[in-house]
C-alpha positions as CSV (number, residue, x, y, z in Angstrom):
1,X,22.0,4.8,-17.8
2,X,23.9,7.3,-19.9
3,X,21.9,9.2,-22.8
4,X,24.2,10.8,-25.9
5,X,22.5,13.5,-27.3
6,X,24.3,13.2,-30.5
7,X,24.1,14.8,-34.0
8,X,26.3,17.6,-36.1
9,X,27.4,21.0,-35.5
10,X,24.3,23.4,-34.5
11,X,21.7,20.8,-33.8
12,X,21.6,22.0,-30.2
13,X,23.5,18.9,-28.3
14,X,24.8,21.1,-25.7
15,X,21.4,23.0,-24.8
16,X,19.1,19.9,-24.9
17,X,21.3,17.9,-23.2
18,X,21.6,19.5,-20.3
19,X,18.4,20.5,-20.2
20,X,16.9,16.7,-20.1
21,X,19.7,16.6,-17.4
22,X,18.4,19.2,-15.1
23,X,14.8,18.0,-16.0
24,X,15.7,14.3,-14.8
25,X,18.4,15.5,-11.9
26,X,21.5,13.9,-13.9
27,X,25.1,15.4,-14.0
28,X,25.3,16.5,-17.5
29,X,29.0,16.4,-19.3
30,X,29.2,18.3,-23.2
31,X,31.4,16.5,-25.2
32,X,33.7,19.1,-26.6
33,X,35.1,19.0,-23.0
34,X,36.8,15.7,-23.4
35,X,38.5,17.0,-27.1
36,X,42.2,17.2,-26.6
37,X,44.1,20.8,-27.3
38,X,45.0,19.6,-30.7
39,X,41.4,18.6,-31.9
40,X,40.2,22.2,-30.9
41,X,42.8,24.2,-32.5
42,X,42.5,22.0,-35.8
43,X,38.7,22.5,-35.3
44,X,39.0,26.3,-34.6
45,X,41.2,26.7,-37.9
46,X,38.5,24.9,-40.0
47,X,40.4,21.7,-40.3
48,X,38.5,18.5,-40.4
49,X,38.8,15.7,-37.8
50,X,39.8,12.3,-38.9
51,X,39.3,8.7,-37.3
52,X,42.4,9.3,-35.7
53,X,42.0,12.7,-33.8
54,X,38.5,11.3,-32.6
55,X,39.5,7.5,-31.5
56,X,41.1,8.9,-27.7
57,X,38.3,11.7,-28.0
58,X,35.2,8.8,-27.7
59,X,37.5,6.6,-25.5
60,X,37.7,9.7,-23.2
61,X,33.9,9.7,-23.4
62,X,33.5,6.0,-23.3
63,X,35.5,6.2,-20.3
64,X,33.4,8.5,-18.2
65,X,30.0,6.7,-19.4
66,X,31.6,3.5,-18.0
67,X,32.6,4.9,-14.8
68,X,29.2,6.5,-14.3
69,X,27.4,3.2,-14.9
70,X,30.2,1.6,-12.4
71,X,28.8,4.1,-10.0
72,X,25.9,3.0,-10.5
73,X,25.0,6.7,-11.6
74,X,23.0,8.1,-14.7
75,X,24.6,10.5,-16.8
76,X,23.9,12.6,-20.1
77,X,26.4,13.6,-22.6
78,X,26.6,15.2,-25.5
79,X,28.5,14.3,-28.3
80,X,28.6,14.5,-32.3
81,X,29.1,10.7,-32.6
82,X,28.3,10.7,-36.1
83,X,29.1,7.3,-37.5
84,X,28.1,3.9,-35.8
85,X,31.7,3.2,-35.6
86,X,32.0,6.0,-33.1
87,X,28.7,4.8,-31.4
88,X,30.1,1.3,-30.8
89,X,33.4,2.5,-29.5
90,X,30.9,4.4,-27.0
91,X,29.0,2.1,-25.9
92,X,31.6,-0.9,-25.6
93,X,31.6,-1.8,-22.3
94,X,28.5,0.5,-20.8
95,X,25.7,-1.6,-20.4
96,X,22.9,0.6,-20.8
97,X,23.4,3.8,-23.3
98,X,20.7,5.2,-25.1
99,X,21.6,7.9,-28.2
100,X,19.1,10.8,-29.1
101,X,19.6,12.0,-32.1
102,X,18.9,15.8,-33.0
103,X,18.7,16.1,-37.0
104,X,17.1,19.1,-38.7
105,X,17.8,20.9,-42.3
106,X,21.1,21.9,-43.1
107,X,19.4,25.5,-43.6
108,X,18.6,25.8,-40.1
109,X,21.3,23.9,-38.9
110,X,24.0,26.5,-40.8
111,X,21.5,29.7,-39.9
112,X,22.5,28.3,-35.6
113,X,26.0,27.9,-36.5
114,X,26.1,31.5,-38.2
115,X,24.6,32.8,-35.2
116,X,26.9,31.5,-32.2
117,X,29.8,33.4,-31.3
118,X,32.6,32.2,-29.3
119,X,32.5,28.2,-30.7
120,X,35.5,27.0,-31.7
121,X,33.5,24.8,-34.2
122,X,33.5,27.9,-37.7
123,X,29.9,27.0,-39.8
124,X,32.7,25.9,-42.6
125,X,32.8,22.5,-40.9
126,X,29.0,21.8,-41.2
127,X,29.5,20.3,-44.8
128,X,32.5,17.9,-43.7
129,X,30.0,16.6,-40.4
130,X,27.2,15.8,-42.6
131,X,29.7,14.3,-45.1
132,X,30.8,12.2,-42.5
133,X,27.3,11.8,-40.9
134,X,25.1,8.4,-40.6
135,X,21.9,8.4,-39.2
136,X,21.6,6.1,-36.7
137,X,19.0,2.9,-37.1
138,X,18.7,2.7,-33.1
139,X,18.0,6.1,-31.6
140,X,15.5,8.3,-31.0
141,X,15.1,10.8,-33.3
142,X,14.0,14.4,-32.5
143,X,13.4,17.6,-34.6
144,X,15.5,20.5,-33.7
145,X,12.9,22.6,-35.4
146,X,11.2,21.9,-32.3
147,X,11.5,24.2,-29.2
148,X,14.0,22.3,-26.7
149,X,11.1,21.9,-23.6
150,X,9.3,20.0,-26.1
151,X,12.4,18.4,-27.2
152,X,13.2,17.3,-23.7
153,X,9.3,16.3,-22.9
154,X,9.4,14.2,-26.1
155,X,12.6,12.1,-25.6
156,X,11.6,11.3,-21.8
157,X,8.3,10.1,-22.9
158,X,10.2,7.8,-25.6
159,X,12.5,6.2,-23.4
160,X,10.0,6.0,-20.5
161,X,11.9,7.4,-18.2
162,X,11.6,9.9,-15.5
């Protein structure tokens, strides 16, 4: 099984992700590491991705969720995947992928992004991801208002797993 913990900018991806990985003993990979030089730096300078900067981004992803399941290994990733178009391309060809989807107000999602330091991701993107944002119909959805142990306690008990 691979889980995306997916949603914009600031919704915490990254620190619930690899905490529902260390809580269920899975490798954990963050998205942003399979972004190409030229996605970051575009990123970095508060440029906007398009379909075509993300398409070998998600097949890089895609790639690694289907070798995992190959392996017949469990994974967790996290990764924006912000339109069902990108969710499809991740999940061709990987049997079983689950998505957990972190939503919260754009108020505190831009009050986490004005806080980080060192992200390549500037808080100027945040309008252009929920622009480009659409909820998904077959996730889970969690509160990042919520502490992340209670995050990670509630999407385990939702997808029954341990």
């Amino acid at each position: 099984m691979v889980l995306v913990v997916m949603g914009v900018s600031g919704s915490g991806k990254s620190t619930v992700g690899s905490a529902i990985a260390a809580k269920l003993g899975w490798p954990f990979r963050d998205g942003d590491d399979f972004h190409p030089p030229a996605n970051r730096a575009k990123m970095s300078q508060g440029i906007p991705l398009v379909d075509e900067d993300r398409w070998p981004w998600l097949d890089a992803i895609a790639q690694f969720a289907r070798e995992t399941e190959k392996n017949a290994g469990n994974a967790v990733v996290a990764c924006s995947a912000l339109k069902q178009a990108y969710r499809d391309r991740l999940h061709a060809g990987c049997g079983d992928m689950r998505f957990i989807y972190l939503h919260g107000t754009r108020e505190l999602l831009a009050e986490r992004m004005n806080a980080r330091t060192g992200h390549f991701m500037p808080p100027s993107l945040l309008t252009s991801q929920l622009a480009t944002l659409e909820p998904p119909a077959d996730a889970v959805w969690v509160d990042i208002a919520l502490p992340p142990a209670e995050i990670v306690s509630e999407v385990i008990s939702k997808l029954g797993i341990s």
